[in-house]
N, C-alpha and C positions, 0 to 999 in steps of 0.2 A: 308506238307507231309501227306500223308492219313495213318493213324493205320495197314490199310490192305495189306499195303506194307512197311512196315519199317523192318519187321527180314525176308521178301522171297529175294531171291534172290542168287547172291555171295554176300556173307560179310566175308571179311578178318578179321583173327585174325591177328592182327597185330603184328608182330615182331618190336620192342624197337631199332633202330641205337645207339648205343653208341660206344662213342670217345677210343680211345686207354686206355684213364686214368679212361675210364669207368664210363664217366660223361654220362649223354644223350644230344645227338643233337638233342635240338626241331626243329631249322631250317629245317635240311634232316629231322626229320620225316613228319612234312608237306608237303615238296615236296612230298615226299613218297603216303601220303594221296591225294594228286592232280593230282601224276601220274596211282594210283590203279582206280580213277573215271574217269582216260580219256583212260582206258587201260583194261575195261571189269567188273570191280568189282561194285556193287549196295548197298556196305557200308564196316562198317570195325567195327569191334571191337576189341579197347584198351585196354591196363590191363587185358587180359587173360592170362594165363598160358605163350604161347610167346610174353605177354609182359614183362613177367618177374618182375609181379607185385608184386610176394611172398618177393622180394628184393629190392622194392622201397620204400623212404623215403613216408610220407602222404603229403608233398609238391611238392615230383617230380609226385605223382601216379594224384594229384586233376591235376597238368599242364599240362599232357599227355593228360588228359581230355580237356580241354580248348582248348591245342592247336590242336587236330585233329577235334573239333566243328570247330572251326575257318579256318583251312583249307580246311575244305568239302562244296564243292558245292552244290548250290540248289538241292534237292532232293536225296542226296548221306545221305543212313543211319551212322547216329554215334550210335552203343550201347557196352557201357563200360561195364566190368563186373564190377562184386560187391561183387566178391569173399572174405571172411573173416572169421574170427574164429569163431563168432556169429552173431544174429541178430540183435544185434543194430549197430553192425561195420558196416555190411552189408547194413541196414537202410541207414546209414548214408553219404556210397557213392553213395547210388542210389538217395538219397536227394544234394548229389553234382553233378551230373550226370544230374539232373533235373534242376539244378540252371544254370549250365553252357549253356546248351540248344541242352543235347544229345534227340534223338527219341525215345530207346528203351534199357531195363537194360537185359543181360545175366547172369545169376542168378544161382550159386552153392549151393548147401545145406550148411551148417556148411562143414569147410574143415580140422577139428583137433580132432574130436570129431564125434565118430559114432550113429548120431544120431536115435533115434524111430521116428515113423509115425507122434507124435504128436508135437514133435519137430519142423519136417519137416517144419509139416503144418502150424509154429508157426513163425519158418524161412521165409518164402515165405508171410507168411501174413505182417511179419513187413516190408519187400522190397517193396514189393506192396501199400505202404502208400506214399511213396514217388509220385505218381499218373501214373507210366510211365509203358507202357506196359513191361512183364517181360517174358523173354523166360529161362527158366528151362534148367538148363543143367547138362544131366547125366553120371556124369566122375564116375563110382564105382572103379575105378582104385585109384586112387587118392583121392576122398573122402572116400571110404568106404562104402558109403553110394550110395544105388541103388536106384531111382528113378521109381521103377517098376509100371505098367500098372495102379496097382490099386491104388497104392499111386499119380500118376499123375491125376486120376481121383477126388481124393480129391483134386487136387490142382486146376484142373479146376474149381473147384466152385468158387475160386477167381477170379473175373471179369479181374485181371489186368495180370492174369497168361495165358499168351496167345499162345505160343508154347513149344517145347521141344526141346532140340539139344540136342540129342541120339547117343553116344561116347559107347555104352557097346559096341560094334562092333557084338549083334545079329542082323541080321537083319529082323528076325521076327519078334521084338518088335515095327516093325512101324505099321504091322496090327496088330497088340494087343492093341497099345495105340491107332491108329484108331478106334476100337472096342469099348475098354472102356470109352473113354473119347475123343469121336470124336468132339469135340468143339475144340481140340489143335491141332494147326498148329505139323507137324516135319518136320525136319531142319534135314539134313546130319551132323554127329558130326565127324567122322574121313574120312581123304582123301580118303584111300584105301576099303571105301567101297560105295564110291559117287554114281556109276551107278547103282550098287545094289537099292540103297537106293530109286532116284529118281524114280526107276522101278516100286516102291514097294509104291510110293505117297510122296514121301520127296517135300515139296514145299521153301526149303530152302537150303543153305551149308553152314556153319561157318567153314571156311577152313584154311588151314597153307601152302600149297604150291603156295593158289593162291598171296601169298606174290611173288612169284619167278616167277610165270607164267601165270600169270592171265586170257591170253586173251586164252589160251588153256584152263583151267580149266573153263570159262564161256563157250567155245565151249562143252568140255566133257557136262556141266551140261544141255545146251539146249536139244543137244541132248536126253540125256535121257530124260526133261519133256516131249517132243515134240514126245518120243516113237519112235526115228531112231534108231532102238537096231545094226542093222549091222553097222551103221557109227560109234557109239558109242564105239562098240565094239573093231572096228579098232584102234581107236584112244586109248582108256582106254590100250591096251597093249601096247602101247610108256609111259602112263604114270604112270599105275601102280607101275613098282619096287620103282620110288620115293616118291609113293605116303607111301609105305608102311614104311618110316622112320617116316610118322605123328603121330605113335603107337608105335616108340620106344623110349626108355628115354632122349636120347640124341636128340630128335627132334628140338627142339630148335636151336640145334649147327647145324643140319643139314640143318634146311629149312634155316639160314643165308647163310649157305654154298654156298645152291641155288640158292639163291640171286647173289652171288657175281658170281658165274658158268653163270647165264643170265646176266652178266653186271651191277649189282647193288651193292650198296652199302649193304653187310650182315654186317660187325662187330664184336666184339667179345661180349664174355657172362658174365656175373659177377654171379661169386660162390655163391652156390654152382658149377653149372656149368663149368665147368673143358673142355677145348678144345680138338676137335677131334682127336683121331689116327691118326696115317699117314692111319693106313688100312680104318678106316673109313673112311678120309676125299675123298680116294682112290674111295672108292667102292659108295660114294655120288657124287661123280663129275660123275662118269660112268653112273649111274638111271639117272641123270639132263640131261646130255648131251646127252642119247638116248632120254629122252623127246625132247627136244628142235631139235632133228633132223625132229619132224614132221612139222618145221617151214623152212626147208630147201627147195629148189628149188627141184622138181623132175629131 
């Protein structure tokens, strides 16, 4: 697989299938992995936030890794995150990530701890030792911790720090980080502002709905690299309202939801995460199911 294609593309964040008793099914999540690369998607990444890695043992978080290597097809990107409290946690799964024989590490600052610049820069240097390309990602919601223009531009000096997935949901930051520190790929970070993003030079999407929809949400994103703003646009309002659950807290419960709304297996959540409203589950089947009407017969 070429370096210059391992984080463009769709790459799924991947939503965790677990069993009633809230074990994980590796089984279904393989399939799951076999049917997102025969169904629009160019990789996936494991153990991010909908993997629900903050609540996995370090034996089920290293197998999720293994086993989505192992069910991805020639050329279908695997990059785990490597989210952790510090930098040697961090080190340590991008050095299991490396072992197992993922492509590319998705990379959080410090997640408990508001870290300074030099910090930062200290965080990402030890990931980066691991030897596997590292794409940055800026969740300030969640970490605390911003990722801004010029602190990316320090981090570009790291050889192995190769893009950014930009979740603050400005979307001026894509020509700022272009600006600053134009050696770094960005990647779309939240659903609800894809079109936007690609408009604006996103040559990536690390996404949450294309779990549930994928071959619509690779259609959204062509279009927009490809600059069809009217077709884009068409289509972007069937998919919008559901896209805008990828920014709320309960997203996790919702894109399973979604899942199960297109025929798939979603699952439930293990706590913290607490199961949907009925008004919620309500008002998520409705967003899903206006999307999924642009698959219907005219």
């Amino acid at each position: 697989m070429s370096l210059m294609s391992a984080w463009h593309g769709i790459v799924v964040a991947t939503t965790l299938p677990l069993r009633d008793d809230l074990s994980i099914d590796f089984d279904r999540y393989q399939e799951k992995v076999r049917w997102l690369a025969e169904h629009g998607a160019d990789g996936i990444a494991p153990n991010g936030s909908l993997g629900e890695y903050h609540v996995l043992t370090d034996e089920e978080r290293a197998r999720v890794v293994t086993a989505a290597v192992e069910a991805a097809p020639e050329g279908f990107t695997v990059m785990p995150g490597t989210g952790a409290y510090g930098a040697d946690e961090a080190r340590r799964w991008a050095e299991q990530a490396r072992e197992a024989g993922a492509h590319a590490l998705l990379s959080l600052p410090p997640n408990a701890y508001r870290a300074g610049e030099r910090e930062i820069i200290h965080h990402y240097g030890e990931i980066a030792k691991a030897g596997l390309p590292v794409v940055a990602y800026n969740n300030p919601f969640d970490t605390r911790v911003d990722l801004t223009p010029e602190i990316l531009r320090e981090l570009s000096e790291i050889p192995e720090v190769v893009a950014v997935k930009e979740y603050s949901g400005d979307i001026r930051r894509i020509t700022s980080v272009k600006r600053v520190a134009p050696a770094l790929d960005v990647l779309a970070g939240s659903d609800d502002t894809i079109l936007e993003a690609t408009l604006m030079g996103a040559v990536g999407w690390i996404g949450g709905f294309s779990n549930a929809i994928p071959e619509l949400c690779s259609r959204l994103y062509r279009l927009g690299v490809e600059g069809k703003v009217a077709e884009a646009r068409e289509l972007y309002r069937f998919l919008q309202p559901a896209f805008m659950w990828d920014t709320r807290h309960t997203f996790v419960q919702a894109i399973k939801l979604a899942q199960e709304v297109a025929g798939q297996y979603g699952g439930p959540s293990r706590a913290p995460r607490l199961a949907l409203t009925a008004e919620e589950r309500a008002r998520v089947i409705e967003d899903v199911e206006l999307a999924l009407t642009v698959l219907l017969p005219a």
